[in-house]
N, C-alpha and C positions, 0 to 999 in steps of 0.2 A: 372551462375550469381545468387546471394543469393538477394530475394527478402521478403521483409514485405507486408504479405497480411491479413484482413480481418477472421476472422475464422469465418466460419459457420456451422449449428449443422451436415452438412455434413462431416466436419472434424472428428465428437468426438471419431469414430472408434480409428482412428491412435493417436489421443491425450490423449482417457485414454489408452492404448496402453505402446504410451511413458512414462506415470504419472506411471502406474504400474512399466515398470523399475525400476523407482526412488525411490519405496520406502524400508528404512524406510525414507531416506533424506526428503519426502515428506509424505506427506499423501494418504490413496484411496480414490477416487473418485469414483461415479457412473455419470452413462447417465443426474437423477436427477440433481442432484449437478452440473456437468457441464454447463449445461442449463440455472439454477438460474447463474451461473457465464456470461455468456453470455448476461443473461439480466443488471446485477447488473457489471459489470466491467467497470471501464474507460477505462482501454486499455485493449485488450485482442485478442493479433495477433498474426500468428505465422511466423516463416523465414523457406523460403524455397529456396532449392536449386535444380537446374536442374531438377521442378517438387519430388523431394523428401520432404519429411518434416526434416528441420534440427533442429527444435525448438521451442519452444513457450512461454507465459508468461500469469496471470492472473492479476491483480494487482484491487485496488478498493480506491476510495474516500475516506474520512472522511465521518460520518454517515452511511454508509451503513448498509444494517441487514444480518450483519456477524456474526456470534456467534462463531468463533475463539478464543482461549484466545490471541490470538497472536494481532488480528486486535485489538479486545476489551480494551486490554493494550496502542495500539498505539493514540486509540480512543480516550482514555481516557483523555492520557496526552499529544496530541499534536493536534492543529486543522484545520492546512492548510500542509495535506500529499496525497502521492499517497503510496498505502501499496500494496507491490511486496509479493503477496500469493505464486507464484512457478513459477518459471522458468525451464523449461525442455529442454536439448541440447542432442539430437542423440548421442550415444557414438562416430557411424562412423564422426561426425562433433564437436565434443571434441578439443580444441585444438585449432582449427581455427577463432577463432574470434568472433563467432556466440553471444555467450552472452553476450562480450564486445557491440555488435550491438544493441541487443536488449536493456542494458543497456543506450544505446545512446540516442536510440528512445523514452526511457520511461523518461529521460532528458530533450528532445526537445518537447516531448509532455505535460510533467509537466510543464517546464518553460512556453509553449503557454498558457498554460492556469492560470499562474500564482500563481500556487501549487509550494512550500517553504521546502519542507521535501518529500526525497523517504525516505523510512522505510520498512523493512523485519527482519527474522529471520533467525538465521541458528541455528544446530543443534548442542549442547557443546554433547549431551546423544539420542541417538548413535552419535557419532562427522561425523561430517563432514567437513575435514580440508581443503580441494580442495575448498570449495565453500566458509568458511570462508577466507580463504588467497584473493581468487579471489573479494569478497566484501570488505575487508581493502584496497587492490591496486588501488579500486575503487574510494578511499574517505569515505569510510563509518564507522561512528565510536561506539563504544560499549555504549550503552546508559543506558544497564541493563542487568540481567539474567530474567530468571521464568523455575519453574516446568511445564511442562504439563500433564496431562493425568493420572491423582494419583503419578504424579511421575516417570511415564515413558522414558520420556523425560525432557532434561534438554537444553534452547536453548537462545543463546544471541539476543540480541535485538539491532538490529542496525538502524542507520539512517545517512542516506549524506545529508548536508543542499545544496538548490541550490541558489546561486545568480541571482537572474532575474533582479536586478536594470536597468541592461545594456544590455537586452535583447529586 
């Protein structure tokens, strides 16, 4: 049974774990940095299956003290968002739904609360075309580019608006 639970700094073993997987798609992390994330995130849960970890997600407010160029750009020009930092899915749970869920949840939890924009990036340099495809199928649509990192990275800037009128 895949369940959304809670993360606590009990987790952060097996979460920067998984994050190191993922990168370059993502960035590293430390114990530090996690931590500020835990304090400073709106959501920030992870899915898990039969006691395994199959997943997890960071995401943060408008204002936060992000210093991202990613967040910063979103900050910038938009002011009622939820900004999806990283989403991490188990290779063994690849496939299965996991971040279509988590995707779900950070929907239901934005819409309750009345937040109008998810927003994230993915990655044009190094590409990363699995997570791009899987954000377009989402609804999520190309808002921009930007350089990061002197030019390291080269990464699209997307956003899904949500309708809460009818919520």
């Amino acid at each position: 049974m895949i369940e959304i639970q809670a993360v606590e700094q009990s987790d952060f073993t097996s979460l920067l774990a998984l994050n190191e997987d993922a990168v370059p798609h993502v960035n590293s992390i430390d114990s530090a940095q996690m931590a500020d994330f835990l304090q400073q995130a709106v959501a920030f849960f992870k899915v898990v299956e039969a006691g395994q970890l199959a997943g997890f997600v960071i995401s943060l407010g408008s204002g936060a003290e992000y210093l991202s160029p990613n967040y910063t750009w979103f900050d910038r020009e938009l002011k009622n968002f939820l900004y999806i930092d990283r989403i991490m899915v188990d290779p063994t749970f690849r496939r299965q739904g996991v971040a279509r869920l988590i995707y779900q949840e950070l929907e239901d939890r934005a819409r309750a609360n009345g937040i109008t924009n998810l927003c994230c990036e993915v990655n044009l340099m190094p590409p990363n075309p699995e997570s791009l495809a899987l954000h377009l199928s989402l609804g999520f649509v190309q808002v921009g580019t930007q350089f990061t990192y002197g030019g390291e990275k080269e990464v699209v800037l997307l956003v899904k608006q949500l309708d809460i009128t009818n919520e």
